[in-house]
C-alpha positions as CSV (number, residue, x, y, z in Angstrom):
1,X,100.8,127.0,128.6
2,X,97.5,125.4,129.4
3,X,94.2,127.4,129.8
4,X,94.5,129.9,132.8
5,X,91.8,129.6,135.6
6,X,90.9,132.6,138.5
7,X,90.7,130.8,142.1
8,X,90.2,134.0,144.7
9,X,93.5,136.0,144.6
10,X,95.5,133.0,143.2
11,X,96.0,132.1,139.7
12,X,96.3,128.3,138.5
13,X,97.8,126.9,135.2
14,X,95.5,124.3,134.2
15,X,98.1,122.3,132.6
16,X,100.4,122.3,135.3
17,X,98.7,123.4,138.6
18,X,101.3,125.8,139.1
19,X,100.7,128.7,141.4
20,X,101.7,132.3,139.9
21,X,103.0,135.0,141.8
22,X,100.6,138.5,141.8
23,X,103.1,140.6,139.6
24,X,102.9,138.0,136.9
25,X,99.5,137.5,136.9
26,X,99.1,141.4,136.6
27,X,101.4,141.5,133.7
28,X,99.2,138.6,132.2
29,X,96.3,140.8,132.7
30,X,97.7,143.7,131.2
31,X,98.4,141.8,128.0
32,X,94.9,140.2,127.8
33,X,92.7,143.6,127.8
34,X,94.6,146.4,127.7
35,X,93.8,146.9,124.1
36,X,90.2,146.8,125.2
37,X,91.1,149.7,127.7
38,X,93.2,151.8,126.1
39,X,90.5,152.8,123.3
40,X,89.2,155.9,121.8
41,X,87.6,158.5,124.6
42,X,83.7,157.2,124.3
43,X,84.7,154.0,124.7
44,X,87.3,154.5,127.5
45,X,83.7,156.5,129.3
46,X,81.7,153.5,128.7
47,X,84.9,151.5,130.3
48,X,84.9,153.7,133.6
49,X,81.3,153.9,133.5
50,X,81.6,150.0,134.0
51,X,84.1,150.3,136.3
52,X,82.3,152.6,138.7
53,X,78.5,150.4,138.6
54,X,80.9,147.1,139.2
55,X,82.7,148.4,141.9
56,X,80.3,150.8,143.7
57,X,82.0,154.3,142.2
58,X,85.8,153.4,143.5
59,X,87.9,152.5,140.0
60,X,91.4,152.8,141.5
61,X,94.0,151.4,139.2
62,X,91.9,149.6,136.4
63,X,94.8,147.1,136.0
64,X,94.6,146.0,139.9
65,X,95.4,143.1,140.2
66,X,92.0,143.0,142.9
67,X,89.8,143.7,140.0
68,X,89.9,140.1,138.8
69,X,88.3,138.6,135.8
70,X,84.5,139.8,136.5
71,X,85.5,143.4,135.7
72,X,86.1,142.4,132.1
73,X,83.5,143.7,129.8
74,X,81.9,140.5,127.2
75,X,84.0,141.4,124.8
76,X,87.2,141.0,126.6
77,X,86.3,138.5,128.6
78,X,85.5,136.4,125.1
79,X,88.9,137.4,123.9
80,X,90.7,136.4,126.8
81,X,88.9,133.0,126.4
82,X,90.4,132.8,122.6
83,X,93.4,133.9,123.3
84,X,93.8,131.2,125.9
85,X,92.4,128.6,124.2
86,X,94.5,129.8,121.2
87,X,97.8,129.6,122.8
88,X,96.6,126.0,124.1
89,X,95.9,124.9,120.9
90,X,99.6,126.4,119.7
91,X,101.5,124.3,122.5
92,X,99.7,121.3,121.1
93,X,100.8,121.6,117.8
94,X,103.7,122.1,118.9
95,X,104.0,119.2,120.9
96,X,102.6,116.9,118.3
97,X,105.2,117.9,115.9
98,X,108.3,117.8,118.6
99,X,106.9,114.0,119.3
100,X,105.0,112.7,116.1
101,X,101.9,113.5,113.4
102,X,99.8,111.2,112.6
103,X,97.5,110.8,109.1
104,X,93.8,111.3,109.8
105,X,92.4,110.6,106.1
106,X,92.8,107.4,104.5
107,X,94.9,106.2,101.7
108,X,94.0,107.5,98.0
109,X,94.5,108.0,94.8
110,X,95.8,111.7,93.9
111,X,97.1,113.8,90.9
112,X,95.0,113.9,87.4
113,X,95.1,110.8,86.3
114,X,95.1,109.5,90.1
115,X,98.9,108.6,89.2
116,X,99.9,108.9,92.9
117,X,99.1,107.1,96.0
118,X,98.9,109.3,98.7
119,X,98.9,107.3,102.4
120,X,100.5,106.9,105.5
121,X,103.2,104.1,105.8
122,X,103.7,103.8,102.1
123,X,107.6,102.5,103.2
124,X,107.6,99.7,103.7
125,X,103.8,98.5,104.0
126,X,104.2,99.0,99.7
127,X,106.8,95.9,99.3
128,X,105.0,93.9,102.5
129,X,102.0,94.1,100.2
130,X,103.6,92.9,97.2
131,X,105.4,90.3,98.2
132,X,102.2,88.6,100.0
133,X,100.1,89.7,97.2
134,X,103.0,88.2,94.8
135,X,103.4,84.6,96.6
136,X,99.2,84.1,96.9
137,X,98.9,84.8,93.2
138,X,101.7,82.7,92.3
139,X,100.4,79.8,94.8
140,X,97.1,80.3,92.9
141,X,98.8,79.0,89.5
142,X,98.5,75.5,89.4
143,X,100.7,75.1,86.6
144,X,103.3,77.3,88.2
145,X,103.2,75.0,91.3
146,X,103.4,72.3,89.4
147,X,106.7,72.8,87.9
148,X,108.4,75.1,90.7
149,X,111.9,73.9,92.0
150,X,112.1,76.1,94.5
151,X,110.5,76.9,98.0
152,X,108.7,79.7,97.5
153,X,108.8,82.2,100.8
154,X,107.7,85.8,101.3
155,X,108.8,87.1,104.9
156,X,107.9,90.8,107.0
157,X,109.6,91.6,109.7
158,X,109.3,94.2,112.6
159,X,111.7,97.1,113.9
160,X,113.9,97.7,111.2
161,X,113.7,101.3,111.3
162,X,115.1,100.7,114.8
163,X,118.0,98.2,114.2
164,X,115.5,94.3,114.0
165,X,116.9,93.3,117.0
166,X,114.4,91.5,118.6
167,X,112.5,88.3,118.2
168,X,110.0,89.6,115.9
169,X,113.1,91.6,113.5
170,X,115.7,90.3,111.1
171,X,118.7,90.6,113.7
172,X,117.1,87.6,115.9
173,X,117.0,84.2,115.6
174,X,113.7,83.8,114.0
175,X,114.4,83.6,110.3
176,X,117.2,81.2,110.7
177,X,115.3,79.0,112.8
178,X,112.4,78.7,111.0
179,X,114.6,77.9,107.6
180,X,116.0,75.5,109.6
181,X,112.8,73.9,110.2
182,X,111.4,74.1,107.0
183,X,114.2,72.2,105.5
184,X,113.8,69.6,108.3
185,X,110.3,69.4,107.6
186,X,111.3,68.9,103.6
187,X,113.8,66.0,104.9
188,X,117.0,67.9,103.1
189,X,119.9,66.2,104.5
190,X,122.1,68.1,106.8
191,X,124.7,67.9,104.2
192,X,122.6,69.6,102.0
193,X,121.8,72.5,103.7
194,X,124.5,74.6,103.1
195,X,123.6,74.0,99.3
196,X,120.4,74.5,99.2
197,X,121.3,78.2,101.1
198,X,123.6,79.0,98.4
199,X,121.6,78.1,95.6
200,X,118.7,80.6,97.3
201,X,118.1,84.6,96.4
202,X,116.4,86.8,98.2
203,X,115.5,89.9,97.4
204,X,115.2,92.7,100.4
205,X,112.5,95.3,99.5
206,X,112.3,98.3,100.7
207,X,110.9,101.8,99.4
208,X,113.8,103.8,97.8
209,X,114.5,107.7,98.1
210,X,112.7,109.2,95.3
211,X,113.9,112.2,93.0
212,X,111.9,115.7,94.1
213,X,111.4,118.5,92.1
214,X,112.1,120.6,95.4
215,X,114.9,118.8,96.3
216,X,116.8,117.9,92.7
217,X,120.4,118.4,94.5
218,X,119.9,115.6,97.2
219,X,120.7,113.3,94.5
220,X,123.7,112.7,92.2
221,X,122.6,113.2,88.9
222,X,123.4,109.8,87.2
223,X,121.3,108.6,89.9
224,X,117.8,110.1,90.4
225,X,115.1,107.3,90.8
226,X,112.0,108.6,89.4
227,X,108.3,108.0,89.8
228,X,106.7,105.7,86.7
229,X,110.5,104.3,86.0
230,X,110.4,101.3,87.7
231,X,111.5,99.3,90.6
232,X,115.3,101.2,92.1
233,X,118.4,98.8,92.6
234,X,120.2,100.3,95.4
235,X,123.8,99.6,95.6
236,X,126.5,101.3,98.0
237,X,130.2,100.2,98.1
238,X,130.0,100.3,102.2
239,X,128.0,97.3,102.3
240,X,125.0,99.6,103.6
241,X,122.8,97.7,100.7
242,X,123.8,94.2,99.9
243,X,123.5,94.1,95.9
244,X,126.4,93.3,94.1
245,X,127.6,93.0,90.5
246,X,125.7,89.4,90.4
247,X,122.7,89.9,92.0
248,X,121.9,92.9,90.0
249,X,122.2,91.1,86.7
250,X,120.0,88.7,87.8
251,X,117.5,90.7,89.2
252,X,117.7,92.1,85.7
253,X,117.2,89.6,83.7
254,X,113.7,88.7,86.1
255,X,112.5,91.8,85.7
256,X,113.3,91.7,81.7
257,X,111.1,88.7,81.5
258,X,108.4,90.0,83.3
259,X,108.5,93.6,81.8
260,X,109.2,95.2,84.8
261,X,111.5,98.9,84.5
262,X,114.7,99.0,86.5
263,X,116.5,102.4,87.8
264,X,119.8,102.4,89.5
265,X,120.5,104.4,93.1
266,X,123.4,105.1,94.5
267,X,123.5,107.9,97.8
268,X,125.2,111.1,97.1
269,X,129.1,109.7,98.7
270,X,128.9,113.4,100.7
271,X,125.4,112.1,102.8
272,X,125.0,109.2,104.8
273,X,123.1,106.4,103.6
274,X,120.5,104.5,105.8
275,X,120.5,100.3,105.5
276,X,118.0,97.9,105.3
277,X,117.6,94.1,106.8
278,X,119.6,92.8,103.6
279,X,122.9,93.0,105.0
280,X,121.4,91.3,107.9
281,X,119.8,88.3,106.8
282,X,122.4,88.3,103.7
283,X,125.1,87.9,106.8
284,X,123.6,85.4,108.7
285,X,122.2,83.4,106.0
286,X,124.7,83.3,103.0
287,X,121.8,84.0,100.8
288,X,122.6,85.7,97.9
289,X,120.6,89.4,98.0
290,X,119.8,92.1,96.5
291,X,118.6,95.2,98.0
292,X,115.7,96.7,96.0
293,X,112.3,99.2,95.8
294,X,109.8,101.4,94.5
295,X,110.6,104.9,94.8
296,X,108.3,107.3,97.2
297,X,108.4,110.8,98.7
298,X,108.3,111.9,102.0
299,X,110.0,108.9,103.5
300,X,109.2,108.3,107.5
301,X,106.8,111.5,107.3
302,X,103.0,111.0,108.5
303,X,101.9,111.1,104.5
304,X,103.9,109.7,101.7
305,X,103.3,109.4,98.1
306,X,104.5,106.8,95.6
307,X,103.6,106.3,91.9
308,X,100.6,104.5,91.6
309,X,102.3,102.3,88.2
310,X,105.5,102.0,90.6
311,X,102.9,99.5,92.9
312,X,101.5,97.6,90.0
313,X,105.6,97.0,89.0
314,X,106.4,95.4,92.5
315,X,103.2,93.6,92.6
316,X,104.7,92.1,89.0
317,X,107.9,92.1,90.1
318,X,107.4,89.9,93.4
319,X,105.0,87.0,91.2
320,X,107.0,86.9,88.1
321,X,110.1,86.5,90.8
322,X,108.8,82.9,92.0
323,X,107.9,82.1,88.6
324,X,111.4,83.4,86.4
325,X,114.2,83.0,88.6
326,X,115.1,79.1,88.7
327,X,115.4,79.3,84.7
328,X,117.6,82.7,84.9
329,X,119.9,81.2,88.0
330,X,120.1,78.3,85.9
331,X,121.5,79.7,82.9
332,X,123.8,82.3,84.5
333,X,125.1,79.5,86.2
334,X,126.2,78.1,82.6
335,X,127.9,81.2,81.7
């Protein structure tokens, strides 16, 4: 309900412009002051005593619905107001939850030791932020440029909470075009292509389900990823995530060399388990990828939290990975 506004004998919803029959304006009216009325006997006097100076000695039935607003006393008429603008206020609320909150303090550091991040979009602006962050401090190496081997690429896309099909997501055309380019650009033979695909890794990062003290049985206990543990590989035998057996060893081994923790996830096999743009691209590509993240709270909510050492480990994680993984491929390879 909107505010509610007196015209003559009619009454109007503001929110709606609504006309409302007599008998349920009445009722409304009863509800609004009849605890003002119905008081002790002085103060149901001074109420009559009103009554009778407003309307020239005829009071009639006080809840008339002909005695209209003026007959109110201040007081009512004040708590009329509140109640109004109180049940406004309610339906908003309400209406901003049914559709979607919004954050309206900035990021932070909370806890003690400011050990959390508290901010809005934590998944998956976290990962966007370390890969860029990861690539311009690796480009900044001139000895690491020096002797790369590899094309180094860090890519975000849009909509993948909503399937990434479109021209800006990782179900379109745009990633495999623009590889496609890129290696034009380099002058790789055609025949090469395919190869130099094969030999690539990507790894998809996105923010993982974290272990909550409130909410211990959503996860299976062998795996609980947990704040300050390091970076979650997620793995599920549907094909939901696309890390397998190989790409987690060699994720391992990167993050061994650059000190970086690693956690295992794997959804509870009773609860469904959401999927990320590694499948896609992994599909379309025939890159080899693993599907990877830092764990968080409050996934998708207006205000989520992650572990403040959790960010330094995939800012860590997405340099050392440009720097390590030729040398690790190269030697797995050799196995």
């Amino acid at each position: 309900m909107g505010f509610v506004k007196h015209c003559g004998k009619r009454w109007i919803s503001s929110d709606d412009t609504t006309e409302s029959t007599q008998d349920s304006t009445r009722e409304a009216l009863v509800a609004a002051c009849s605890s003002f009325i119905q008081r002790g006997d002085e103060e149901k006097t001074m109420w009559e005593n009103y009554l009778n100076q407003e309307l020239g000695g005829i009071i009639g039935d006080p809840f008339a619905f002909d005695l209209r607003i003026k007959i109110l006393d201040n007081a009512a008429r004040k708590a009329l107001k509140r109640a109004a603008r109180q049940a406004m206020m309610d339906e908003m609320l309400a209406r901003s939850k049914a559709k979607r909150s919004m954050a309206s303090s900035p990021s932070n550091l909370v806890g003690v030791y400011k050990e959390f991040i508290s901010s809005p979009r934590i998944d998956n602006q976290l990962s966007t932020w370390g890969a860029i962050q990861g690539i311009c401090e690796f480009a900044s190496d001139d000895s690491a440029v020096a002797t790369a081997k590899d094309v180094a690429i860090a890519v975000s896309f849009d909509h993948e909470e909503v399937g990434s099909s479109s021209w800006t997501g990782a179900d379109g055309a745009t990633l495999p075009v623009w590889l496609e380019r890129t290696m034009t650009a380099l002058q790789v033979p055609d025949a090469a292509k395919p190869e130099m695909l094969t030999r690539s890794f990507l790894i998809s990062a996105d923010c993982a389900h974290g272990l909550h003290p409130n909410y211990a049985a959503k996860h299976q206990a062998e795996h609980r990823p947990s704040f300050h543990k390091g970076i979650v590989i997620k793995t599920n035998a549907n094909q939901r995530y696309a890390t397998t057996p190989l790409t987690a060893a060699l994720f391992r081994e990167v993050c061994k060399r650059c000190e970086v923790p690693v956690q295992d996830f794997v959804v509870r096999n009773d609860s469904p388990c959401g999927s990320t743009i590694g499948p896609i691209i992994s599909s379309s590509t025939g890159v080899r990828t693993i599907d990877v993240g830092a764990p968080q709270w409050a996934m998708h909510s207006c205000r989520e939290t992650c572990a403040s050492s959790d960010a330094l480990h995939m800012l860590n994680l997405s340099k050392s990975f440009y720097t390590h993984f030729r040398d690790v491929d190269n030697s797995a390879a050799k196995l």
